[in-house]
C-alpha positions as CSV (number, residue, x, y, z in Angstrom):
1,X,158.6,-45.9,-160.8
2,X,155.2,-46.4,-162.4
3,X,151.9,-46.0,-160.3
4,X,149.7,-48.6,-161.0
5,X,146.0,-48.9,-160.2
6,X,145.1,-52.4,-161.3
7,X,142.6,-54.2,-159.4
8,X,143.1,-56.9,-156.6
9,X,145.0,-57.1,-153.4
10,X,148.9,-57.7,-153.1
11,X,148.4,-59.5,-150.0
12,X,149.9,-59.4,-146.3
13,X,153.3,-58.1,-147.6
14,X,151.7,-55.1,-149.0
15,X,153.2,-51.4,-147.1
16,X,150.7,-49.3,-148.6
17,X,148.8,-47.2,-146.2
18,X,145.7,-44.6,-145.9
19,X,147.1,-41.5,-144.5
20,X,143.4,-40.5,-144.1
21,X,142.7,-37.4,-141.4
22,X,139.7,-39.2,-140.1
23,X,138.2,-43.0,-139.9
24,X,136.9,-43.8,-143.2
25,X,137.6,-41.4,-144.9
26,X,139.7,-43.3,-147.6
27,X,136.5,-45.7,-148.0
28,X,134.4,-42.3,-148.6
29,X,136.6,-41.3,-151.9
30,X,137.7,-44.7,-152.6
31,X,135.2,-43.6,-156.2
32,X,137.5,-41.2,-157.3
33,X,141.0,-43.2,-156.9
34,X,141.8,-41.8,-160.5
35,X,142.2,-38.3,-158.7
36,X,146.1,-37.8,-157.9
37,X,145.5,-36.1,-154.9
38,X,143.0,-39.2,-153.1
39,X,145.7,-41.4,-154.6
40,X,147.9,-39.8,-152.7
41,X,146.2,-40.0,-149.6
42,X,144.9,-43.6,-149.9
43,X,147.3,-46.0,-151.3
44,X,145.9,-48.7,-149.3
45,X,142.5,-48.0,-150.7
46,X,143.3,-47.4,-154.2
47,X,145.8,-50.5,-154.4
48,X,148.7,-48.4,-155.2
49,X,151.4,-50.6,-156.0
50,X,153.7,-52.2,-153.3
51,X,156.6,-50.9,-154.7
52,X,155.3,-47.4,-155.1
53,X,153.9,-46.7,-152.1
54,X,154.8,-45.0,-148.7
55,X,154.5,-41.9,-146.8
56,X,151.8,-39.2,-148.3
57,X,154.8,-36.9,-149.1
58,X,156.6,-39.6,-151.6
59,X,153.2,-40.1,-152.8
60,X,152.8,-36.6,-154.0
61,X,156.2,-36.5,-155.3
62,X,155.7,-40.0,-157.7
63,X,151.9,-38.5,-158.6
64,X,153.0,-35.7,-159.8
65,X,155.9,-36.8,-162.1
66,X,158.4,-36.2,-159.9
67,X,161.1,-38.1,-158.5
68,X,161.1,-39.3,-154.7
69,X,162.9,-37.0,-152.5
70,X,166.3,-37.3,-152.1
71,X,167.9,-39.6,-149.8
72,X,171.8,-40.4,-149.2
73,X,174.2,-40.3,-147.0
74,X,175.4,-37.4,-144.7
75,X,179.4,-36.0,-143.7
76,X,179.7,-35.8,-140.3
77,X,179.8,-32.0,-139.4
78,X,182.2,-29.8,-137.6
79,X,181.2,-29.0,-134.2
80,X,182.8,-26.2,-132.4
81,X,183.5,-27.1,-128.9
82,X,182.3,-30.3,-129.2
83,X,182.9,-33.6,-131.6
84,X,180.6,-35.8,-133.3
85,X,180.2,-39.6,-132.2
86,X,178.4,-40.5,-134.9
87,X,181.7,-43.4,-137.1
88,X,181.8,-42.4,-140.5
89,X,178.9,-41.4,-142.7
90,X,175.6,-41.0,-141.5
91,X,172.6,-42.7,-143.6
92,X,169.3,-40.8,-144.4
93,X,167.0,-40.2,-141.1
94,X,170.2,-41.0,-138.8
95,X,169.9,-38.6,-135.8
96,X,173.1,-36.5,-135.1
97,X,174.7,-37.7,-131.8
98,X,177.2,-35.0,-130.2
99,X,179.1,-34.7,-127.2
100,X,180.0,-31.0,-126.0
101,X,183.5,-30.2,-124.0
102,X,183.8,-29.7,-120.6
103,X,182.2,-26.7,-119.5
104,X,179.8,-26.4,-122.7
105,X,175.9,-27.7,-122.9
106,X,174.5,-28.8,-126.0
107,X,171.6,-27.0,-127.3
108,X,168.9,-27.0,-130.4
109,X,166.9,-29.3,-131.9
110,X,167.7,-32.7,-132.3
111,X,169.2,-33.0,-136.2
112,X,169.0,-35.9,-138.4
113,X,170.8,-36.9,-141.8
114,X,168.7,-35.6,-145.2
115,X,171.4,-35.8,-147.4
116,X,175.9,-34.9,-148.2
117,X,175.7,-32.0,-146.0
118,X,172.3,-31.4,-145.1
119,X,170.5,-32.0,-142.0
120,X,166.5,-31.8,-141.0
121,X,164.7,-30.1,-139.7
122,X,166.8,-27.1,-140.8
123,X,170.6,-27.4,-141.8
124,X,170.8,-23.3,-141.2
125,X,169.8,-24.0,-137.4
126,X,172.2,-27.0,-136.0
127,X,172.8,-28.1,-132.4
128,X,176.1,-26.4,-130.9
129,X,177.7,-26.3,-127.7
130,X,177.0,-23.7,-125.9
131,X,179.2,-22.2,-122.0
132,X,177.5,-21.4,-119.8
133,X,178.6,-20.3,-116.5
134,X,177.4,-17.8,-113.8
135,X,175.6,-14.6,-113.4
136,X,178.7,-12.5,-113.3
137,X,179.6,-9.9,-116.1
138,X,180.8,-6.2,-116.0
139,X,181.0,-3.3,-118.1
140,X,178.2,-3.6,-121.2
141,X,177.6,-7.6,-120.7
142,X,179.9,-8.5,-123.7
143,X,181.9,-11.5,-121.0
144,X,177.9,-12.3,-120.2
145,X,177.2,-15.8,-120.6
146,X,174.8,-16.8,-118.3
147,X,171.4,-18.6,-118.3
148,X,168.9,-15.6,-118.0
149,X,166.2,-16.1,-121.0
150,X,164.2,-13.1,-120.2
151,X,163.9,-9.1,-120.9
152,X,163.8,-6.4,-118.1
153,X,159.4,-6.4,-119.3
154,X,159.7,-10.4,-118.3
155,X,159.5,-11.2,-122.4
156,X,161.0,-14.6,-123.0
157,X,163.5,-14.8,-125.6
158,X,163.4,-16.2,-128.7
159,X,166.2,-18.4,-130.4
160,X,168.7,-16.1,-131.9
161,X,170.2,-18.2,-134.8
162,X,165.8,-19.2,-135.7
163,X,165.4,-15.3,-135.7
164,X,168.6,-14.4,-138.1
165,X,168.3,-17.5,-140.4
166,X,164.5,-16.7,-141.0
167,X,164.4,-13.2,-140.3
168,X,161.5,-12.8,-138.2
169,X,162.6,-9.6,-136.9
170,X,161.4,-6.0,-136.9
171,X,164.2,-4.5,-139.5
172,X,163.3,-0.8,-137.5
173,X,164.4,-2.1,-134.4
174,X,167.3,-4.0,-135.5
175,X,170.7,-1.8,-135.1
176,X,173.2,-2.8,-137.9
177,X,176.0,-3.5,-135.4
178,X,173.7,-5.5,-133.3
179,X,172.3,-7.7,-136.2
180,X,175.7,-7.9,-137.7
181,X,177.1,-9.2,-134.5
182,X,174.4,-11.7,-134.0
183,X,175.2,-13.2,-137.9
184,X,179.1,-13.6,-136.9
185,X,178.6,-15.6,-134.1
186,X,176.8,-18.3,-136.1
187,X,175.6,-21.5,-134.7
188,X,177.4,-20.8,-131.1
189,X,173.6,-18.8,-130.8
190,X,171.6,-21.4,-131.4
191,X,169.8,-20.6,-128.0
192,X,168.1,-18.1,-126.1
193,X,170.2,-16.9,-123.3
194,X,170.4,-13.3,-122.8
195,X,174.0,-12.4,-125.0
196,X,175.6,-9.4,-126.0
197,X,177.3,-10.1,-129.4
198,X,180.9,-8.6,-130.0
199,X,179.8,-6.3,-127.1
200,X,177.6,-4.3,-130.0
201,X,174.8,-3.2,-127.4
202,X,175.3,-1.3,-123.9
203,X,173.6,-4.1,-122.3
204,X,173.0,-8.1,-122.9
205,X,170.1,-8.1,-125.2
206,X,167.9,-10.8,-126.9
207,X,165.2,-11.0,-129.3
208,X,161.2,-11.4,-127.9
209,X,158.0,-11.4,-129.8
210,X,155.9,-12.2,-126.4
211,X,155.2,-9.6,-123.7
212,X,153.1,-10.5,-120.8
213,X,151.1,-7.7,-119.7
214,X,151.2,-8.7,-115.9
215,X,154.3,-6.7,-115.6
216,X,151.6,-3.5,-116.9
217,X,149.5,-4.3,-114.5
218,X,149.5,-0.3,-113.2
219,X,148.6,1.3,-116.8
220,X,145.6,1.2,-118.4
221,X,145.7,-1.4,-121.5
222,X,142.8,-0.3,-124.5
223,X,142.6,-3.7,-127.1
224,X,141.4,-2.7,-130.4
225,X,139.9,-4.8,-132.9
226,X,141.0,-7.7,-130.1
227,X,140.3,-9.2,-127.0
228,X,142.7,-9.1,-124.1
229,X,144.7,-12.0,-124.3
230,X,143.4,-15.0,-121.4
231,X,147.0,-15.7,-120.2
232,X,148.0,-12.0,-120.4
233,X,150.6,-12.8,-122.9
234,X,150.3,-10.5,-126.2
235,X,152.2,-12.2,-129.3
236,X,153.0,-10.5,-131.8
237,X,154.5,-11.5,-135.4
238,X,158.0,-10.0,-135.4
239,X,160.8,-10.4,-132.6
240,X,161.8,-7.2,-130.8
241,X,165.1,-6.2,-129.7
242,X,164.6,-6.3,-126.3
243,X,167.5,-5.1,-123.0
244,X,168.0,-7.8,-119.9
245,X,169.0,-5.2,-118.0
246,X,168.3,-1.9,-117.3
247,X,171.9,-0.3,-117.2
248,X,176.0,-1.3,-118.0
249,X,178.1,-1.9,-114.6
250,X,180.8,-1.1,-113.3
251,X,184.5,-2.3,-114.7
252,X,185.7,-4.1,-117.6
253,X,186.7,-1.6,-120.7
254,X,183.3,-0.1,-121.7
255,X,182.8,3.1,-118.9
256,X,186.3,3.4,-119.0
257,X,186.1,4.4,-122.6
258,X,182.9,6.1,-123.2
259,X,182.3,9.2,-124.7
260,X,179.8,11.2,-125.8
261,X,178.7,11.5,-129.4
262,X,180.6,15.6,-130.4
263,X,177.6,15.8,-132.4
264,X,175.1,15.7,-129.5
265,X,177.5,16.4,-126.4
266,X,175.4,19.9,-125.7
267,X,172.3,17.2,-125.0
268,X,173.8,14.9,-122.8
269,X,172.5,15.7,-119.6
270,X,169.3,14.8,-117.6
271,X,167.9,15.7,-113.6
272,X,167.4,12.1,-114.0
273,X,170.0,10.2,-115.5
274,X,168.9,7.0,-114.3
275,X,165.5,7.3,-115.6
276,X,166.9,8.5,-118.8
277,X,169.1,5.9,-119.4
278,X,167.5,3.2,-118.1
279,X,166.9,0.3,-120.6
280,X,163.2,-0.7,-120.1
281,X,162.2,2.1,-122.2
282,X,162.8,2.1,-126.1
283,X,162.8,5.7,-125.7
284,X,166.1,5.5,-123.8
285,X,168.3,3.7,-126.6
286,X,168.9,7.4,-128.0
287,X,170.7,8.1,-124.5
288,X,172.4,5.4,-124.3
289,X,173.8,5.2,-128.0
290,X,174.9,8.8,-127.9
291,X,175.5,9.8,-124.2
292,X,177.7,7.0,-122.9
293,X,179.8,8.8,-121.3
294,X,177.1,10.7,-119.3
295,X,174.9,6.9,-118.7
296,X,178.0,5.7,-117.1
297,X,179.2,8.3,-115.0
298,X,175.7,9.6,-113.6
299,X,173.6,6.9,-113.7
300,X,175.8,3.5,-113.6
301,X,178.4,5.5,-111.6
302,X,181.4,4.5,-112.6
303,X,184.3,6.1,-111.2
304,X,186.4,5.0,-114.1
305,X,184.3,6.9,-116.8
306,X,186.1,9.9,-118.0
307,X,185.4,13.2,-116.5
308,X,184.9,14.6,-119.8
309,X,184.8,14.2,-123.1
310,X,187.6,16.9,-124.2
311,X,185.2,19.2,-126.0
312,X,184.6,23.0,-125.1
313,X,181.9,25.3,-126.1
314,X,183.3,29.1,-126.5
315,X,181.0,31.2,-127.4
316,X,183.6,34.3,-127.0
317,X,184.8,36.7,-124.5
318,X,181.8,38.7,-123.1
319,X,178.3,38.5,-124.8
320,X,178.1,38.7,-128.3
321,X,177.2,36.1,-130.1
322,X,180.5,35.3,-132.6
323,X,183.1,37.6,-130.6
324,X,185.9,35.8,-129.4
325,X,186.5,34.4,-133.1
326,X,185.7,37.2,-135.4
327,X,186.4,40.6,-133.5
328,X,189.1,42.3,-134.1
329,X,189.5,45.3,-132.0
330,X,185.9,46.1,-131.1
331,X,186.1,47.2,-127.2
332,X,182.6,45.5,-126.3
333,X,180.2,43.3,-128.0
334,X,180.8,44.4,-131.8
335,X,179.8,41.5,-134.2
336,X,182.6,42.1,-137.2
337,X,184.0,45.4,-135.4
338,X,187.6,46.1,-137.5
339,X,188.3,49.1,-135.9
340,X,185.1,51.1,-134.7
341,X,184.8,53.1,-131.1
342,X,181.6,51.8,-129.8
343,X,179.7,49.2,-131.2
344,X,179.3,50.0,-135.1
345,X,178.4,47.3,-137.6
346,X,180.6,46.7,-140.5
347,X,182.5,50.0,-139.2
348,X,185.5,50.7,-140.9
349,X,187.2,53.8,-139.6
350,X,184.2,55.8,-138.8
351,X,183.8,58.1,-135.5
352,X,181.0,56.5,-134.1
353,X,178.3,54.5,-135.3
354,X,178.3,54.4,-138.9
355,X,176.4,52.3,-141.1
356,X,179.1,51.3,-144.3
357,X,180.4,54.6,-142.9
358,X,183.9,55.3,-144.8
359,X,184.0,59.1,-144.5
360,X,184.3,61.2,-141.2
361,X,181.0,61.6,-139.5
362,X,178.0,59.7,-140.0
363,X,176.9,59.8,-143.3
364,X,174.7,56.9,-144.9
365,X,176.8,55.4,-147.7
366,X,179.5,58.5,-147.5
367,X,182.7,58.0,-149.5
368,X,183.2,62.4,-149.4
369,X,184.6,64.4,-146.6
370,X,181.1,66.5,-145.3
């Protein structure tokens, strides 16, 4: 299509509008109608043609050479859990109607039809249906699917599937396993319940951005470069991971199979285990991603966590550090004792204490006799 600026009016059937911010503003640049950009904005004003003329976004596209966006029609989408009641193909702006099966709620914005395959406002983030049912769950919240929406710190959560699909969260917070998880499951997360995805986390988990500072109200808060926020909510850029609850509970598979990281096992121990694992720290993931075992049994106490986790420290028989392993017929504490009375090091034969003694008595590097 050709824009045309020719004088006169096109009468009452014309669509053209001002898409001016304020009153009069249209009459105010009407003078410089040559300009794309006030073209744009004022078709009405500058007599854009009838044919040419609509919103001030196919405007911009005509103005600047381009061609109007696309429009067509749409292929009804698969909808797990749910079906579609939209018959046959959907035509451009056409919202997206959806019923969910029994037991299943839809959620997410309200789509419409852009074009083939791709839906406003975002095709990445589609409505799904979603179970809920109940505040019950065990073991580390994977059979969790409930209708809590905020952290242990009262943070509400943010919509997982906005967070993955535009990646608005902190990448040093983010656990591979968790984020992993929270990719597979797709569109079914297209909310902001409280989840544990594929059972990646010790706890349900979501992701939060927002922490109100009423729940700090015993520690001193110091602003800098800022003002204290006058709802006492502090937002913040990124999402956090951020725990629902504070530890996992009792049954399902999780306790029942924990164990302590063999790297760390030595470390795995706390006076208070329920402070130290206790998920309303951050400080407290390192606990609870390498002491399991001890989380479950001495702070969630779990009688089906394992009494141990099969590893033994020997450090050797009496006290030296390395007997048990390397002496060979020392009678005490020797460290590399092959055959020597007392305590000799590297003693090979000699009487008594010789240093790289291979002679009789004590001689400092003797090989002789005397």
């Amino acid at each position: 299509a050709v824009v045309s600026t020719q004088s006169g009016h096109y009468g009452r059937g014309d669509t053209c509008e001002d898409h001016g911010t304020v009153p009069g503003q249209c009459e105010q640049y009407s003078r410089f109608c040559k300009v794309a950009g006030v073209m744009a904005m004022c078709g009405k004003t500058c007599q854009i043609h009838p044919s040419d003329c609509g919103s001030m976004e196919v405007n911009i596209y005509l103005l600047s050479g381009l061609s109007k966006p696309s429009m067509g029609s749409c292929y009804a989408p698969v909808i797990e859990n749910g079906r579609v009641l939209n018959s046959g193909m959907l035509q451009n702006g056409d919202k997206l109607e959806i019923t969910c099966d029994s037991g299943f709620n839809l959620v997410g914005e309200q789509n419409y039809c852009v074009l083939q395959n791709m839906y406003g406002p975002d095709s990445r983030i589609m409505q799904s249906c979603v179970q809920t049912g109940g505040e019950d769950w065990n073991g580390n919240g994977k059979n969790y699917n409930g209708n809590k929406d905020k952290s242990v710190q009262q943070s509400p959560c943010k919509n997982w599937r906005e967070v993955i699909v535009k990646g608005t969260f902190n990448p040093t917070r983010l656990e591979v396993s968790y984020g992993r998880a929270a990719m597979k499951q797709g569109s079914s997360l297209n909310h902001n319940y409280c989840r544990n995805p594929e059972g990646a986390a010790p706890v349900p988990w979501c992701f939060a951005s927002d922490i109100d500072l009423n729940v700090y109200v015993g520690m001193e808060i110091i602003f800098t470069g800022m003002d204290p926020p006058e709802d006492g909510i502090l937002r913040i850029d990124t999402s956090e991971v951020m725990y629902c609850e504070l530890l996992p509970r009792c049954g399902g598979d999780y306790c029942a199979n924990a164990a302590n990281d063999p790297v760390v096992e030595i470390f795995c121990y706390s006076d208070n285990p329920k402070g130290a694992c206790s998920l309303d720290k951050i400080s407290n993931e390192w606990m609870q991603r390498y002491c399991p075992r001890m989380c479950c049994a001495e702070a969630s106490k779990c009688e089906e966590t394992p009494e141990d986790s099969g590893f033994v420290f020997d450090f050797g028989d009496d006290s030296g550090f390395g007997d048990g392993g390397d002496d060979f017929g020392g009678d005490d504490s020797g460290f590399e004792d092959f055959g020597g009375d007392d305590s000799g090091f590297e003693d090979f034969g000699g009487d008594d204490s010789g240093f790289d003694d291979f002679g009789d008595d004590s001689g400092f590097d003797d090989f002789g006799d005397d």
